[in-house]
C-alpha positions as a Markdown table, in Angstrom:
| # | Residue | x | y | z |
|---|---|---|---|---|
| 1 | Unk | 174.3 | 70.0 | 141.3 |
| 2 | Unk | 172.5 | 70.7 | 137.6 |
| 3 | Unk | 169.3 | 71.1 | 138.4 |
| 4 | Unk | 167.1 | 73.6 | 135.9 |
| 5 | Unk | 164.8 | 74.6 | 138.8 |
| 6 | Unk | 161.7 | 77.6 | 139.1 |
| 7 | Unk | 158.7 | 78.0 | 141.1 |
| 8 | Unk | 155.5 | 76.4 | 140.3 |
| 9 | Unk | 153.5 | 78.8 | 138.7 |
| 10 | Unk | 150.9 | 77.9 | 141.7 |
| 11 | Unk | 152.6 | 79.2 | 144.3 |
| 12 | Unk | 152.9 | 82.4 | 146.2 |
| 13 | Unk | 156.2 | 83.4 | 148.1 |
| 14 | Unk | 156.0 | 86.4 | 151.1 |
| 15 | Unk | 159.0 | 87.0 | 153.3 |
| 16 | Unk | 158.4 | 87.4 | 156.4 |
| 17 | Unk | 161.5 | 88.4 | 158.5 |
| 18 | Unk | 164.5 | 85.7 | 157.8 |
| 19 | Unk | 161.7 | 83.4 | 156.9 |
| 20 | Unk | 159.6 | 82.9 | 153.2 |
| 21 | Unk | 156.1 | 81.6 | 153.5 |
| 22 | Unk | 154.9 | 79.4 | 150.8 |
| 23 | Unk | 151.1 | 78.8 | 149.5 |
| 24 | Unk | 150.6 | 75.8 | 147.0 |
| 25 | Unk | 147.4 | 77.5 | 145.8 |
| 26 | Unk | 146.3 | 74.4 | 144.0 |
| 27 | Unk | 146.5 | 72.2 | 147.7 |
| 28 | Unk | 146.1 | 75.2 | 150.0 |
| 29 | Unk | 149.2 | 73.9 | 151.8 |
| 30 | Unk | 151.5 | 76.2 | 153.5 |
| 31 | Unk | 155.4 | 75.8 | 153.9 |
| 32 | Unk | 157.6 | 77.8 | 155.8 |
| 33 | Unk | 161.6 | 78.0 | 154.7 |
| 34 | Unk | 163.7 | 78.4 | 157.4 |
| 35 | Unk | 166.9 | 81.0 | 156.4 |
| 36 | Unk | 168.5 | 78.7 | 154.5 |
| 37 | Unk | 165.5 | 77.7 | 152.1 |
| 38 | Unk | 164.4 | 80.6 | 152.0 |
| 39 | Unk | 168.2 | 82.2 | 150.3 |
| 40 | Unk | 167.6 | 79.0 | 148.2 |
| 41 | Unk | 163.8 | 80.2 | 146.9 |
| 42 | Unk | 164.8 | 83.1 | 146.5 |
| 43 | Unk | 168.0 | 82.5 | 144.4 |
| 44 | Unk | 166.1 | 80.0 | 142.1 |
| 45 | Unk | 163.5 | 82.8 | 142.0 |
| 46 | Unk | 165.7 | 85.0 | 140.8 |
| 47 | Unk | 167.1 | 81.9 | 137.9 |
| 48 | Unk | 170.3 | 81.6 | 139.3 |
| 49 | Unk | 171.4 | 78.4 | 139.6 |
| 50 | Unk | 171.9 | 75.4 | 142.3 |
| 51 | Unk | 176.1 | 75.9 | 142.3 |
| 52 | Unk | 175.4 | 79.8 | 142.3 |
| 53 | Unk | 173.3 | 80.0 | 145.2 |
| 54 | Unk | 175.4 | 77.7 | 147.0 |
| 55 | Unk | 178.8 | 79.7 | 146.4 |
| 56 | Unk | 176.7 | 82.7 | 147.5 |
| 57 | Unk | 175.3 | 81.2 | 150.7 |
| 58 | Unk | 179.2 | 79.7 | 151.6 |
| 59 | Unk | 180.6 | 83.5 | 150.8 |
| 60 | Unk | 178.0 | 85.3 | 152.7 |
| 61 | Unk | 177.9 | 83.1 | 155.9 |
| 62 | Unk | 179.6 | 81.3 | 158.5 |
| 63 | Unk | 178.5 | 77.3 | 157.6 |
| 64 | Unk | 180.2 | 74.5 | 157.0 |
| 65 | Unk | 180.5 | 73.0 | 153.8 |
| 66 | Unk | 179.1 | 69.6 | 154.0 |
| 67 | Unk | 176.2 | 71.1 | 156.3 |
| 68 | Unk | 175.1 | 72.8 | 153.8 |
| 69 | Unk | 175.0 | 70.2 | 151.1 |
| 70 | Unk | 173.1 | 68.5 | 153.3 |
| 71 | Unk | 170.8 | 70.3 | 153.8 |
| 72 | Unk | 170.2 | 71.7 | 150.4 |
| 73 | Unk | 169.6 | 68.2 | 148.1 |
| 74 | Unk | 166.8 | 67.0 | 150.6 |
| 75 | Unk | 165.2 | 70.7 | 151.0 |
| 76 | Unk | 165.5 | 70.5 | 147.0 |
| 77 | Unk | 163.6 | 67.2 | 146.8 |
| 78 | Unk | 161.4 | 68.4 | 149.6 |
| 79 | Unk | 160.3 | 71.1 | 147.3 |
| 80 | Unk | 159.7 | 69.5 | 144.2 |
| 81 | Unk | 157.7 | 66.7 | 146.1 |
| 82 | Unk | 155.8 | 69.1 | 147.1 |
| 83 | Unk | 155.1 | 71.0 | 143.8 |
| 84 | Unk | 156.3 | 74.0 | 145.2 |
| 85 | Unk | 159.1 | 73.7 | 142.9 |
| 86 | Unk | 159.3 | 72.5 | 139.0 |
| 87 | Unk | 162.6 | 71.1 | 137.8 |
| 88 | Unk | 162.4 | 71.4 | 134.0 |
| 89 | Unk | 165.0 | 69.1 | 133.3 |
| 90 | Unk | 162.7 | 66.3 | 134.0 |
| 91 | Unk | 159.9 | 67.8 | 132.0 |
């Protein structure tokens, strides 16, 4: 997956437990990311990218491979449809 992803500049992030809490400040919306999302905010947070956060996730914890892909391309698209993430690749 080559995705050149970071957070909107218009959002806040706060863990809370396993869990990040999201705040679209331009919508007032509030997300919560489940474990998964939230490793996956906070790796692109942190500018690593979609393959690295992946191999880290696979590495770190018991889940099957294909679960996890899917899981992550929608939460991706989820994200950016949202405008809690910015993908500058289609910028």
């Amino acid at each position: 997956m080559s995705h050149n992803l970071r957070p909107h500049p218009d959002v806040v992030a706060r863990q809370l437990g396993d869990a990040i809490v999201l705040v679209q400040l331009t919508s007032s919306e509030i997300y919560e990311l489940n474990r998964t999302g939230s490793l996956l905010w906070s790796g692109i947070a942190a500018g690593k990218s979609i393959d690295a956060i992946r191999a880290e996730i696979l590495a770190s914890y018991d889940v099957d491979e294909a679960m996890l892909d899917g899981e992550i391309a929608p939460l991706i698209r989820q994200l950016l449809d949202a405008e809690l993430l910015l993908d500058d690749d289609q910028l």
